[in-house]
N, C-alpha and C positions, 0 to 999 in steps of 0.2 A: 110736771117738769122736774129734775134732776141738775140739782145746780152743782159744777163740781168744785166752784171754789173763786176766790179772786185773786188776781196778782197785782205789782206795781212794777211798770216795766219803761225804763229810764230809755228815753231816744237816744241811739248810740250809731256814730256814721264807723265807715269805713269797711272797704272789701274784704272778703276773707280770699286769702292770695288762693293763687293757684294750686300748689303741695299741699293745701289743707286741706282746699273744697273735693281734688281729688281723690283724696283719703276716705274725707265723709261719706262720696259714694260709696268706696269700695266695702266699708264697715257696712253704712244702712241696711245694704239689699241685703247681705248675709243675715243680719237682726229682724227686717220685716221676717222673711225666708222662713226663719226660727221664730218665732211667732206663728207665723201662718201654720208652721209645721205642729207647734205644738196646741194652739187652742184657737186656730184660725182665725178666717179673717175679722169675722164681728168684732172678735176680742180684738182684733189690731185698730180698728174702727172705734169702739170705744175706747180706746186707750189714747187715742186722738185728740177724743172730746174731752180727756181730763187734764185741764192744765199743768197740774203738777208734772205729771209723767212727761207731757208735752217739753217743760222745761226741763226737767231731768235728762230726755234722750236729747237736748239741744249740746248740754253739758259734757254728757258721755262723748260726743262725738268732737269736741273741743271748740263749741261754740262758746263765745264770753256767756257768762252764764246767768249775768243779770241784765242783757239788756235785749231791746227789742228788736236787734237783726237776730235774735234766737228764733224769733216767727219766719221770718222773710229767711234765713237760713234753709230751717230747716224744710221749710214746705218745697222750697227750691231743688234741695237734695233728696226728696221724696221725690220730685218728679220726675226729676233727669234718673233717678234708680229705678224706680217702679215699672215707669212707660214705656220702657223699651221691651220688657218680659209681663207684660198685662196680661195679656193672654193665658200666659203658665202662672201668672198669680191671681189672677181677676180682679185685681186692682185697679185703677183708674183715676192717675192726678191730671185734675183741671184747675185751670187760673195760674193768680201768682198774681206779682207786685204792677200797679201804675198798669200801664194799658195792657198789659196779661190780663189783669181781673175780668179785664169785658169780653173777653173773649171767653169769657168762664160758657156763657151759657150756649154757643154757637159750637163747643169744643163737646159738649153734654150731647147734643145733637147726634154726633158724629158716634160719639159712644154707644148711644143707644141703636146705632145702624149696627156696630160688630157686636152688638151684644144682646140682642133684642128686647131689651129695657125699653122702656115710652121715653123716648129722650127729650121730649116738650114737655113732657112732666115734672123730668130732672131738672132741664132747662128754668124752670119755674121756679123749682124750690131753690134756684142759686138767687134769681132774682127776689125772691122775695123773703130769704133771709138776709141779703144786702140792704133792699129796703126797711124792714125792720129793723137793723141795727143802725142806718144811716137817717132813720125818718122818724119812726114810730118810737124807735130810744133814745130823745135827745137829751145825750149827755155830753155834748161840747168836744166829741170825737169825730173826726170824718175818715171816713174809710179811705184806704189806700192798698190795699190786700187782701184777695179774697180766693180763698184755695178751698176745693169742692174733687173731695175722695170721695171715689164709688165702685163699690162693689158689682161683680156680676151679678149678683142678687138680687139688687135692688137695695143694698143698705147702703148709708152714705153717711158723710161728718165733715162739717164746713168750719173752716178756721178763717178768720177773717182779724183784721185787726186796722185801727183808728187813731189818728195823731191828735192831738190837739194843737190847736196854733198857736199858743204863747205858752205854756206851762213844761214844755220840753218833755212832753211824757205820752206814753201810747197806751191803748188797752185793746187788749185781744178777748173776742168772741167765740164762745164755741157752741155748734150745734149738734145734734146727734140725731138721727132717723129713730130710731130704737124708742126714742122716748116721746116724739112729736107728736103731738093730739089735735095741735093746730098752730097755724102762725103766727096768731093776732091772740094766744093764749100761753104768757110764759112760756116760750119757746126754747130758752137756753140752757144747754148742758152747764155753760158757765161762762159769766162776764168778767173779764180780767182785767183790772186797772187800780190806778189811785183815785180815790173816792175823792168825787171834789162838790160835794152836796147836793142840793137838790136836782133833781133831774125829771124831765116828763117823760114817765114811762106809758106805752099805749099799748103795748101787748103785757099788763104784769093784770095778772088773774081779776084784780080790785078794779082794775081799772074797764073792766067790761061795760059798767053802765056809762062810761066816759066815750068809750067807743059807739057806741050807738049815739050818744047826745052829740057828740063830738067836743066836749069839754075838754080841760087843761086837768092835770094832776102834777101839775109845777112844785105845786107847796108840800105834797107829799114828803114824807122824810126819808133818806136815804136808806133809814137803818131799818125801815119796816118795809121799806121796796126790796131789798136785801135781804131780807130774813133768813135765818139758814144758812147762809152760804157763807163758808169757811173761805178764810182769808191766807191768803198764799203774798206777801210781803217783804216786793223782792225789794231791796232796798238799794238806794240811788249811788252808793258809793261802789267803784268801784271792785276794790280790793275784798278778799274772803276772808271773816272776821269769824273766831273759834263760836259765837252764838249762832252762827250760819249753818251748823253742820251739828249733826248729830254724833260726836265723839263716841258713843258706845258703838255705832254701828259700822262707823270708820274705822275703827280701833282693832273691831274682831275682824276687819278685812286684811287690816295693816297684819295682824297676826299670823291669821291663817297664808298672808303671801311668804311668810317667812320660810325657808330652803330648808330649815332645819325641821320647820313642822307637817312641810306637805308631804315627805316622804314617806310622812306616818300612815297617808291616808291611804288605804286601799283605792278609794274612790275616783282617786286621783292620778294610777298610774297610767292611767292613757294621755295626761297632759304631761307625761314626765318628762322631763327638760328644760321644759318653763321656768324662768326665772323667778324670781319673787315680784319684783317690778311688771314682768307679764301676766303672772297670776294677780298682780295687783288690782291691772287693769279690767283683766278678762273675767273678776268677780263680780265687778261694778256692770259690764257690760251682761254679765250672765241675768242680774238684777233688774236691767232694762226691760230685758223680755222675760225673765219670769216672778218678778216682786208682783205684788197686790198692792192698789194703790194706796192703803197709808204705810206701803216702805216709800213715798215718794215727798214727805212734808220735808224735807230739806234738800232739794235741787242741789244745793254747790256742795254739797257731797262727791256728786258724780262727775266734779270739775276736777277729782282726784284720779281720774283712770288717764286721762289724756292731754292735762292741762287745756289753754285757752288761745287765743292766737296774738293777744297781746301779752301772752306771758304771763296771764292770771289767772291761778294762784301761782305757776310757771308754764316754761315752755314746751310745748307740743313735743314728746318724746316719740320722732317719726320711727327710731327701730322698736318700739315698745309699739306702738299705732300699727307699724306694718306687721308684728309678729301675732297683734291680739287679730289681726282682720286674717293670715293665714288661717289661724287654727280654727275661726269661728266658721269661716268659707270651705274650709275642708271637713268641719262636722256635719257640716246644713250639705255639704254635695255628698256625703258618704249616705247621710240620711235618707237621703233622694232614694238611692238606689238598695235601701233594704236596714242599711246599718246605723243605727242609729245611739252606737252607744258613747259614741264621741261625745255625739251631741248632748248626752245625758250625761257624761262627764262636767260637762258645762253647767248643765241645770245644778248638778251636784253643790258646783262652788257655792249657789246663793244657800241650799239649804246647809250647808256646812258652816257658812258665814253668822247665819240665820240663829243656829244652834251656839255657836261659839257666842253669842252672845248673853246667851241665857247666865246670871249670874257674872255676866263681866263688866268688870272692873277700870274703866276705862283711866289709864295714865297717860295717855300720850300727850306729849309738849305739843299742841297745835302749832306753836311758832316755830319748835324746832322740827317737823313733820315737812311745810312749809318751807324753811330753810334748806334742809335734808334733799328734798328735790330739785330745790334751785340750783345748790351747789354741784349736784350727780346729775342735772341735764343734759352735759356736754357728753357723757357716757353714752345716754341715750339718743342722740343725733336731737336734741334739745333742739328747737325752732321756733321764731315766731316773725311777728311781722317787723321787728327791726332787727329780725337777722338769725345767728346761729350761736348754741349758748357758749359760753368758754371757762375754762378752768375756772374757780376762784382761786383770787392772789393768795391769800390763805387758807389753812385748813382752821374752820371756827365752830367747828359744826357743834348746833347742842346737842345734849342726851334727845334720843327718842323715845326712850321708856327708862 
C-alpha cells in the first residue's frame, strides 16, 4: 500500500453561495479536460488519492483552504462537472454527502450497465472500503461522505471522510485501485486527520494474525500503525499565516506575473493581454494540473490564485476567476480540435515559475502581499460571503518587495 500523507482538517459549517459554486464548475471541467488531455485519466485518478493535491485544487478553486467542506466541496463539484460529459471523459462521480453516500453503490450498478464494467464488483469495493474505514479502522471517526470515481477502465479512487462527535474535527480517507492488493491488507492511498492515539487498526499489514484470531490491536501505537506516512498539518486557525506557504515558490509566481516581465517571455505571447493578477492566477492554476506531487506540501499556496469565500486570505476576485476560466476553456477547446498550443502556453507558466525559482531570493512581505490584495479586491469584482469588496478608506499599502 501507498500511503500519501495525513492531514488535520478543522469542521467548518457554512454554504458556499451560489456565484462561487458556479464558478468552481466552470474552472473544474476545463482543469480535469487538461489533465485528462495531458497525462490522462489514471493520472487524474491518482491525483485524487493524494491528499495534498486534493487540498491544493480545493484551494485553487476558492475553497477555505483549511477546512473540511474542502472534501464535501469539492467531490460535489467534481460531480455536478464530470457527470454530465462522462462519456467524452470516461469519468464517473458516484456518492457524496449524508444519504448520497448510499446510493454510492446502487449508482456503481448503473455505470457498469453504460460502460460494461462488472458494476457488482464496483458496487463492492464502495461497500467495502466504507466498511473498512467505518469498522475495521476504529478511530473514533464516523463516516458521513463517501465519493467513488470510476474510470471507463476499470480504475477507480474513493474519498470518503469521518467526523468525530466531540473533538470538532474530520479525517478524510483515500483509496486508490492502482495500489489495492487487498481490503483487509493496508488498503490506503492515505488517511487524513488529527491523530488522536491509539486506534484499532484491522486491515494495517501487523495486524493479519489479529484478523484471523479475531483479536484487539487497541494498544498498538499510533506512530508505528502510521509509519511512513508524511503528515500534511493543516491547522485549526483560520487565517493564512507566512509559515503556511512556501515564500520561494509564491514569490517566483508573484514575479513572473509582473506586466513588465512577461512581455519578455516569448513563451508567453499567446496569453498576451493578461494581466498580472490573471497570470497570477492562471500559474497556480497551470500548477494544479501539471506540478508533481511534492509541488503540493503547502496547499494555502494556492489560496493565492482566487482567494476563499470568507475572504481568506481575501475575496474571491470574480473578473480575475472569470478571465482565468476563459483562457483555460478556450485552450482545453482549441486542444480538442488539433491546437494545442494555448494549451502549452499554460503548461509553460508552471515550468517558467518552476525555473524562476532556481536561485531566488525570496523578499516578499507576506503581510503586505496579503494586504496588497485585500486592498485591490474591489478592482477585481472582490467577493465573498459577506458581500462585495470596497475601496479602503486609506491608501496604507506596504512595500511588496
Amino acid at each position: 500500500m501507498k500511503r500519501s500523507g495525513t492531514a488535520d482538517l478543522l469542521l467548518h459549517g457554512g454554504a458556499v453561495p451560489s456565484w462561487l459554486f458556479h464558478r468552481m464548475k466552470q474552472l473544474t471541467l476545463p482543469i480535469v479536460e487538461a489533465l485528462i488531455e495531458e497525462k490522462g485519466k489514471d493520472d487524474f485518478l491518482e491525483r485524487l488519492s493524494d491528499p495534498f493535491w486534493f487540498q491544493s485544487f480545493g484551494a485553487v478553486i476558492g475553497m477555505d483552504w483549511n477546512s473540511s467542506g474542502v472534501t464535501t466541496t469539492v467531490l460535489n463539484v467534481l460531480k455536478q462537472s464530470i457527470n454530465p460529459v462522462s462519456k467524452q471523459l470516461g469519468l464517473y462521480v458516484c456518492g457524496g454527502k449524508g444519504k448520497k453516500s448510499l446510493q454510492t453503490p446502487n449508482e456503481l450498478v448503473v455505470v457498469g450497465n453504460k460502460t460494461g464494467l462488472d458494476g457488482n464488483y464496483l458496487s463492492n469495493c464502495s461497500k467495502l472500503s466504507a466498511k473498512v474505514d467505518n469498522t475495521a479502522l476504529q478511530d473514533g471517526y464516523n463516516l458521513y461522505i463517501h465519493s467513488f470515481v470510476v474510470s471507463d477502465t476499470g480504475k477507480w479512487s474513493v474519498v470518503q471522510q469521518g467526523m468525530h462527535p466531540t473533538n470538532g474535527m474530520a479525517r478524510r480517507y483515500h483509496w486508490h485501485s492502482e495500489n489495492l492488493k487487498s481490503f483487509v491488507e493496508e488498503p490506503h492511498t492515505a488517511v487524513c486527520g488529527e491523530n488522536q492515539g491509539n486506534i484499532l487498526n484491522l486491515v494495517h499489514q501487523k495486524a493479519l494474525p489479529t484478523q484471523r484470531a479475531i483479536l484487539e490491536i487497541a494498544n498498538e501505537h499510533p506512530d508505528k500503525i502510521l509509519k511512513e506516512v508524511p503528515h500534511l498539518l493543516v491547522p485549526v486557525y483560520h487565517h493564512i499565516k507566512p509559515k503556511d506557504v512556501d515564500m520561494k515558490r509564491l514569490g517566483s509566481i508573484l514575479w513572473l506575473a509582473q506586466e513588465n516581465e512577461t512581455h519578455t517571455f516569448e513563451d508567453l505571447l499567446l496569453l498576451k493581454g493578461l494581466g498580472p493578477r490573471t497570470l497570477q492566477s492562471l500559474t497556480l492554476v497551470s500548477e494544479i494540473i501539471h506540478g508533481t506531487p511534492s509541488r503540493f506540501s503547502d496547499p494555502a499556496r494556492f489560496a493565492f490564485a482566487h482567494g476563499g469565500k470568507d475572504a481568506t486570505p481575501f475575496p474571491v476576485p470574480t473578473r480575475v476567476y472569470d478571465e482565468t476560466i476563459d483562457v483555460l476553456r478556450e485552450a482545453v477547446n482549441r486542444a480538442k480540435i488539433g491546437n494545442s498550443n494555448k494549451l502549452q502556453a499554460v503548461k509553460k507558466l508552471t515550468a517558467l515559475a518552476q525555473k524562476a525559482e532556481n536561485g531566488f531570493s525570496p523578499n516578499t512581505n507576506f503581510e503586505a502581499l496579503v494586504q496588497k490584495e485585500n486592498e485591490e479586491s474591489y478592482k477585481h469584482g472582490g467577493r465573498s460571503v459577506f458581500g462585495f469588496a470596497k475601496p479602503p478608506s486609506q491608501n496604507t499599502q506596504l512595500r511588496l518587495f
